[in-house]
N, C-alpha and C positions, 0 to 999 in steps of 0.2 A: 636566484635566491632572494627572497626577500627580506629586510630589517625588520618588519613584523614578523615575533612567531607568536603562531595559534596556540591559544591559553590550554594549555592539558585540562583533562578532562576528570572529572570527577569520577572516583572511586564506585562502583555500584554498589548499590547497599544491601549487606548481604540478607539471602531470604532467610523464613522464621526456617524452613530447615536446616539451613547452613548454620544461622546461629547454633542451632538445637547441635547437631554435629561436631562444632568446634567445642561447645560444654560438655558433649559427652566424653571428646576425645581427650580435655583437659583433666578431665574427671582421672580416666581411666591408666593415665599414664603419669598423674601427679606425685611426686614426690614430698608433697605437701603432709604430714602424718594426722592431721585433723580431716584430710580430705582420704584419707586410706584407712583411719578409724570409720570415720561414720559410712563407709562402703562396707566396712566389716558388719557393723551392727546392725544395717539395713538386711542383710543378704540377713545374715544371725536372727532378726525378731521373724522374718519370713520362714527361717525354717522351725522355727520355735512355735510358728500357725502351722506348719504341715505338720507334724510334730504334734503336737494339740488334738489334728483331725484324725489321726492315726490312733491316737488315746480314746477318742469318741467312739468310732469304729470300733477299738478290743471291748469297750462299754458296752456299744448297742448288745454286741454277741453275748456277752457274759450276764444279760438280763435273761435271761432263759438259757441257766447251769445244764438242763439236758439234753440241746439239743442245740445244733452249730449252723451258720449260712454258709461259712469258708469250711474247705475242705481241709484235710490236719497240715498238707503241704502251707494253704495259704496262711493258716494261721501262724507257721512259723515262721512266715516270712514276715505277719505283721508282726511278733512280736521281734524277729531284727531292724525292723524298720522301726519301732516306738526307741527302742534302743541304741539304734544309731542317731536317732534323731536329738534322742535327750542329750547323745555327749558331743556328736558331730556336727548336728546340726544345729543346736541351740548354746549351751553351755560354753562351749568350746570360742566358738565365733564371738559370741555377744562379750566375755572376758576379754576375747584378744584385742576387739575390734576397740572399749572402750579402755585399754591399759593403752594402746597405740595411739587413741587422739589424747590422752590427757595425759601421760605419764611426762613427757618433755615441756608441756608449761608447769607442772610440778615441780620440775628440777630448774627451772629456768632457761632452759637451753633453747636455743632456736630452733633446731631441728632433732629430728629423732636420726638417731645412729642409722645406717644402713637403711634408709627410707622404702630403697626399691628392693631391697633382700624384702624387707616387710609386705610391699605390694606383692611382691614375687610370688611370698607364701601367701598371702588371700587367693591368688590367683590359681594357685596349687591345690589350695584347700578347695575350694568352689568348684573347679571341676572334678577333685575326687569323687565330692558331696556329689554331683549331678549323676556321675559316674555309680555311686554307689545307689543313686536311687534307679537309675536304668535296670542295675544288675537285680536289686530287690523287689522290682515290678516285676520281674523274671524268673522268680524261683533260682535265684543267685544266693542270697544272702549262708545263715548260719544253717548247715544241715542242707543246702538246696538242692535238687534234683537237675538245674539245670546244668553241664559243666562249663560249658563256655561263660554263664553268667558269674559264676562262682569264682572263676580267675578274673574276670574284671572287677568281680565283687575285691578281690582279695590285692589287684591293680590298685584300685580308688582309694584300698587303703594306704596303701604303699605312700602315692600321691599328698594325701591328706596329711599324713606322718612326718612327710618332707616337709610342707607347707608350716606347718606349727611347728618345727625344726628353728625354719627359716624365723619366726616370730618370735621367739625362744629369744636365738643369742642377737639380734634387734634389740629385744627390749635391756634383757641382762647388759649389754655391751651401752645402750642408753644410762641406766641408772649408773655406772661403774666408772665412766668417761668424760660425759657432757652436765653433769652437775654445773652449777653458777657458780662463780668462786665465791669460798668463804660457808660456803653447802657442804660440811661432813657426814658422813655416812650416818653420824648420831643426829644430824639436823635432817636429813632425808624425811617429807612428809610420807607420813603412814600409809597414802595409798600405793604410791611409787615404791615404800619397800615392798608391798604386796607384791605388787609387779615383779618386781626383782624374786621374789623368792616363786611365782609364779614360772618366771620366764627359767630360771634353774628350771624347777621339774620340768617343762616341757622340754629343756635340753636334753633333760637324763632320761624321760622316759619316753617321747618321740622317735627318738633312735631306736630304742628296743620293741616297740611293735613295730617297725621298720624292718628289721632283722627279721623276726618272728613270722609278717605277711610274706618274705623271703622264701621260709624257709617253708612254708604253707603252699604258696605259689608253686616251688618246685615240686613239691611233694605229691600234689595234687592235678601237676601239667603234665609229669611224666607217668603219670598212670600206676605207680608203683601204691602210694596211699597205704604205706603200711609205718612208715618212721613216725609222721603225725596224724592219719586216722581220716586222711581226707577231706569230705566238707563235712564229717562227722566234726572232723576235729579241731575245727574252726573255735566253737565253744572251750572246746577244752583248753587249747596256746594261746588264743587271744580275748577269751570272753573278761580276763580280768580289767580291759581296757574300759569295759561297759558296767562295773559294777563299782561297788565299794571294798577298800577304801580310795582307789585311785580317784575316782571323780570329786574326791574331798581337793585334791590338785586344782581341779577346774573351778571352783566356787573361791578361790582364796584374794582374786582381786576385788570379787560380791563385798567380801569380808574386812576387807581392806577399805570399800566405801565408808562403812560401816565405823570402823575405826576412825578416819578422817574427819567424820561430822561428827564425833564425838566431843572434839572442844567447841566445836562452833557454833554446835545445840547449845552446850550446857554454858559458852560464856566465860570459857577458863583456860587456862596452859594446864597442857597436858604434865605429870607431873610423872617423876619413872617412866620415862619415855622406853626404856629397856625394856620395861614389862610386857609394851605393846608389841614393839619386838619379837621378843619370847615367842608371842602367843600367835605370831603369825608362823614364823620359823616351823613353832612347833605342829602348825597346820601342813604345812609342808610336809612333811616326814612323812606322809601319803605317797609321797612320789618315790618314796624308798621300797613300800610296797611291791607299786610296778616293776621297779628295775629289778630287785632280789627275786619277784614269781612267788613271793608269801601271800596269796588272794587267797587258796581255800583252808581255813580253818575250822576245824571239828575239834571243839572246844567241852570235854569231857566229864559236864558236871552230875553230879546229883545235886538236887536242890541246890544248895547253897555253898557244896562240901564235894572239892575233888575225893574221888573214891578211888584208892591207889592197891592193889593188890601186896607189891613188892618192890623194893629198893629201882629193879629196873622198871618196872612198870611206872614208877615214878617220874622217873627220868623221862618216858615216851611222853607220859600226860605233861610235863614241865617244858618239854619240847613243840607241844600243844600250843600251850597256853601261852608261853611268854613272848612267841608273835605276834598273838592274837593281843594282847595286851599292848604291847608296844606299838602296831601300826594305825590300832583301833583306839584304844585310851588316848594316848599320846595327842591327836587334833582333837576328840575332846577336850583336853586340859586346855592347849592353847585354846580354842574357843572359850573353854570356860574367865582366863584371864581377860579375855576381852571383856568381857562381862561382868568381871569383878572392877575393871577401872570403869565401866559404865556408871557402875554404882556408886564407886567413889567420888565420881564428876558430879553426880546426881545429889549430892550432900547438900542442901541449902548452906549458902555461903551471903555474906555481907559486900558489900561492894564501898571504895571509900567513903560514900554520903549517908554508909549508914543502913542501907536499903537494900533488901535482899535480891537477889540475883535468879533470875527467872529462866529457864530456858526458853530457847527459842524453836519449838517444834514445828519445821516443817515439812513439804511431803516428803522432798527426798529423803530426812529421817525416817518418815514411815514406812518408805519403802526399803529403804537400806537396814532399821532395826527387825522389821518382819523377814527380810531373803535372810538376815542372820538368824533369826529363828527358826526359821526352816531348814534351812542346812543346817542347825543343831539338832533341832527331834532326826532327821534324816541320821545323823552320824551315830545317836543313840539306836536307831532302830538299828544299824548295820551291826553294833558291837552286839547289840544282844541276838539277831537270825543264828550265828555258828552255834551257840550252845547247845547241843546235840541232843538234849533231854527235852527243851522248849519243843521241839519237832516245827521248827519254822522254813526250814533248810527245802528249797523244795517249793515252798509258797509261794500266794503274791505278796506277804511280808517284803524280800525283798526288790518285788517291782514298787512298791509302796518306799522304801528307803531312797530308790534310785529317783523316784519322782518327785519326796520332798528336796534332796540334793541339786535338783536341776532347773525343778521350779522355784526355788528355793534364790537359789544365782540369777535367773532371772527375775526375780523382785528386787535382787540389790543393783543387777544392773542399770535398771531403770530407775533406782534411785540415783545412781549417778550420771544418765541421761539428766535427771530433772536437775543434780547439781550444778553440773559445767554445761548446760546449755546455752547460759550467757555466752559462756567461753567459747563454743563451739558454732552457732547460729547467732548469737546477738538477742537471742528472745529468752524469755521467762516465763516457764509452765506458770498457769493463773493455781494460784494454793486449792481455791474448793475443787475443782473438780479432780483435780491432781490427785487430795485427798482420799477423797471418795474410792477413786480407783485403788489405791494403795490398800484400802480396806476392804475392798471389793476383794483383790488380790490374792489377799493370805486367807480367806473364806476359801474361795478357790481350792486353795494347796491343801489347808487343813483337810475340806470336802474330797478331792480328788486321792489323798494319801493316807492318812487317819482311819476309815475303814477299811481299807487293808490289812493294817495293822491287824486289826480287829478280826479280819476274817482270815487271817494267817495264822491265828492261835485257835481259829474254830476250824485248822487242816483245808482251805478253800487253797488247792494245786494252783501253782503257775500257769498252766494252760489255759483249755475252751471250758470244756465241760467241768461240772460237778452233779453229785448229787444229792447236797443239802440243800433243799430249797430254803432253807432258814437264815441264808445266803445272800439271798437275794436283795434283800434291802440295804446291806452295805454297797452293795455293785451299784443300784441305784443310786446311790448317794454320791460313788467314785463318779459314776457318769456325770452328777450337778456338779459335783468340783468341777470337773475338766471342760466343760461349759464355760460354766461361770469365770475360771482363768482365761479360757476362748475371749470370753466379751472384754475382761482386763486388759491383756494384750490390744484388742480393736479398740479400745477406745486412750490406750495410752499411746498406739501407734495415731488415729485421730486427732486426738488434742494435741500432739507436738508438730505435726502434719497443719492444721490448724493455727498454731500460736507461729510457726515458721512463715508457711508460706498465705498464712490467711491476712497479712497485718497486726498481728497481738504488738503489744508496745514494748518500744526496744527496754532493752535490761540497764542496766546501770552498773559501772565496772564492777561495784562490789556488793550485791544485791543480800548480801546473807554475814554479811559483816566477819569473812573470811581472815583467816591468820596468815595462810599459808602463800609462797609469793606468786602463784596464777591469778589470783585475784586483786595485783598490783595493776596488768595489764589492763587494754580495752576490753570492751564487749561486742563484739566480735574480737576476740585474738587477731590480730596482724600473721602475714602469712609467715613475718618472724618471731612469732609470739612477744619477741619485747622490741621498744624501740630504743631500749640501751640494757644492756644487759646486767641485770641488778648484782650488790653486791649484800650476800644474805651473812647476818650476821649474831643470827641467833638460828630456833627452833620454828620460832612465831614470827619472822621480816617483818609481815605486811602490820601485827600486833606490835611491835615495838616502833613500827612508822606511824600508826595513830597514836600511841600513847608521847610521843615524841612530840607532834603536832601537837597534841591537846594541853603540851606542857608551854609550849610557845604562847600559846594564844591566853593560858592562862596568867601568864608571865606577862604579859602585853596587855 
């Protein structure tokens, strides 16, 4: 034995695969909820492009109303695939995935409740998604002829159902729990209530298409197909998941961006913070919809003027209407509130030195006040399709409703990508081209849904064929929408892809002169979003810590 020992040996240094494998595995198994939001969004903007290509494709066909390249099976099948894609593949993901990475520096909390119940359900969701696209390449989907496809079709929903289950009571149990002290439900920032009142519906109504693909599943595994109608009747128990007003559910975090940058635009403390409240709650009430199975209404007007025969006849038509009223009117109003404190914000106002107070419009407003526009005309078009006399019922009227709703969410989501990017990457979308795109955007939606409308009151079917060719120049027009939103998405996924990983210059903690306390922390957020855990003591924290400072120094 010798008194010399031989100096140990250095560590090998591990190869760029190894790296690349120990990032992906970190990635994949994080509990981190910024690092399991922006997994959500990513997979979400991806299916929001297959999604897009699917819209292109019903376009090319619907340029020549008489005559078809898909046969009547395939086209049923693209038209369940535009339809799962707008609420399962787009909408759905791109809301969960951006209420998961922000809603916990919102409240100040370090972590999100349940992190891996959260990963659990992406993980859930993702393969339903994969699962449901297998089964709809396959003449599985709504009506399909294949049966084995049609149970896995009807599996992946099950799946999926779980998964946003899981992301549900996550967020709900986050906003309810892990607030910062001194954080009451009335100081709760407006996107995080969204979330909360998002995360409810996906409790209540996740479970019941849960139930529902159940009860489908059996009906249609054991060959009997007579209690629900088999893959007929796929449409009929679960098509309310795919239409309005449920999907008004899915767009309420969009909505909630939207709300958020409304002081921060205009420069002010929100004032009746209740109101904003109100107006999201009352967006919610869509999800009442789902669980009660009040989706089909035949809403019995003449012109302007129920026409009632007799006392009972009364009764039928009032039995009508006042669902239709309630689950239809009802998220109008709340949107409308939001829109009336917009206005209110928007009042030129004086600032101490005398000097009028300006807004500060940036992209993410523009993207965040257009997806809220859109999902507004969307929610009009749905209340007026039932009125039985309009003869819409039937149309692409409402494939036009369900497209401004979901493109609609995605323009507010990527407003609040370009918000909390500091928060989430460290980088800061550059404003011009940001811009640009945000206006490129809603060109897009108006082009891809607006002639619908249009050609829903000129009787142009939901289907392939027609045979007004007088037609045709709206479908041309749908096709340059869903383009032109094609090239928005590539170039919003680009430029943050770009300003990420290209070098763009780091962000600055508080880039947009924020109220609310996420924008206390660094840029990049810490993987405990704070490094002491703030004590919030107002509506506005981070507003009452500048004005705070700014009285010191004037004092000094």
């Amino acid at each position: 034995m010798t008194t010399i020992d031989s100096a140990a040996e250095a560590p090998a240094e591990p190869s760029t695969i190894e790296r690349l494998l120990a990032t992906d595995v970190e990635w994949l198994t994080s509990s981190d909820h910024k690092k399991i939001g922006r997994m959500f969004i990513g997979a979400g903007l991806l299916g929001l492009l297959a999604t897009i290509v699917v819209n292109l494709v019903l376009g090319l066909e619907r340029l020549d109303g008489e005559s078809a390249t898909f046969n009547a099976n395939s086209f049923t099948q693209l038209l369940s695939s535009q339809r799962v894609g707008l609420v399962f593949g787009a909408a759905l993901p791109l809301t969960a995935g951006l209420s998961i990475a922000v809603t916990p520096l919102q409240l100040g909390a370090r972590a999100l409740a349940f992190p891996r119940l959260a990963a659990a359900g992406m993980y859930l969701w993702l393969g339903g998604f994969i699962l449901s696209i297998v089964s709809l390449a396959d003449n599985g989907g709504f009506g399909g002829g294949n049966s084995d496809m049609v149970d896995l079709f009807l599996a992946a929903h099950g799946l999926m159902a779980l998964g946003f289950t899981a992301v549900g009571i996550s967020l709900v149990t986050s906003v309810l729990t892990t607030r910062a002290p001194g954080m009451t439900m009335r100081r709760v920032p407006f996107f995080a209530f969204s979330t909360l009142v998002y995360g409810i519906g996906l409790v209540l109504v996740m479970p019941v298409l849960f139930g529902v693909m159940i009860y489908l599943f059996v009906d249609h595994r054991s060959g009997a197909r007579e209690a629900f109608g088999g893959n007929e009747g796929i449409v009929t128990w679960a098509g309310w998941m795919f239409t309005q007003p449920t999907t008004f559910l899915f767009a309420i975090p969009a909505v909630g961006v939207f709300a958020d940058l409304l002081p921060t635009t205009f420069r002010k403390r929100t004032p009746m913070r209740g109101i904003v409240f109100a107006g999201l709650g009352l967006v919610g009430v869509a999800a009442l919809a789902a669980v009660t199975q009040q989706l089909r209404f035949d809403v019995p007007w003449r012109g302007s003027q129920l026409y009632i025969d007799d006392v009972e006849d009364f009764g039928n038509k009032l039995g009508d209407v006042a669902p239709w009223a309630f689950f239809h009117l009802t998220p109008i109003m709340g949107a409308g509130l939001l829109f009336l404190m917009m206005l209110f914000l928007a009042k030129p106002t004086k600032d101490d030195d005398g000097e009028t107070v300006r807004p500060k419009i940036t992209p993410a407003f523009l993207f965040a006040f257009f997806g809220f526009g859109m999902v507004l005309v969307g929610m009009h078009g749905a209340a007026i399709e039932p009125i039985v006399d309009l003869g819409l019922i039937g149309t692409v009227f409402g494939e036009a409703s369900l497209v401004y709703v979901a493109y609609g969410t995605a323009l507010g989501v990527m407003g609040g990508i370009a918000l909390w990017a500091p928060k989430l990457w460290g980088k800061q979308l550059p404003n011009g081209p940001a811009s640009m795109l945000a206006l490129a955007g809603v060109g897009g939606v108006v082009l891809a849904s607006f002639p619908h409308y249009i050609a829903g009151f000129l009787d142009q079917p939901g289907g392939l064929t027609f045979d007004n060719g007088d037609l045709q120049i709206w479908n041309v027009l749908v096709l340059v929408g869903h383009a032109l939103f094609a090239l928005t998405v590539l170039g919003f996924v680009g430029l943050l892809a770009s300003t990420v990983f290209g070098g763009g210059d780091d962000a600055i903690d508080d880039p947009f002169d924020g109220q609310t306390i996420e924008w206390a922390t660094t840029s990049p957020a810490p993987a405990s979003n704070f490094v002491d855990v703030p004590m919030i003591t107002s509506a506005e924290p981070l507003l009452d810590l500048k004005s705070a400072n700014d009285g010191e120094k004037g004092a000094s």
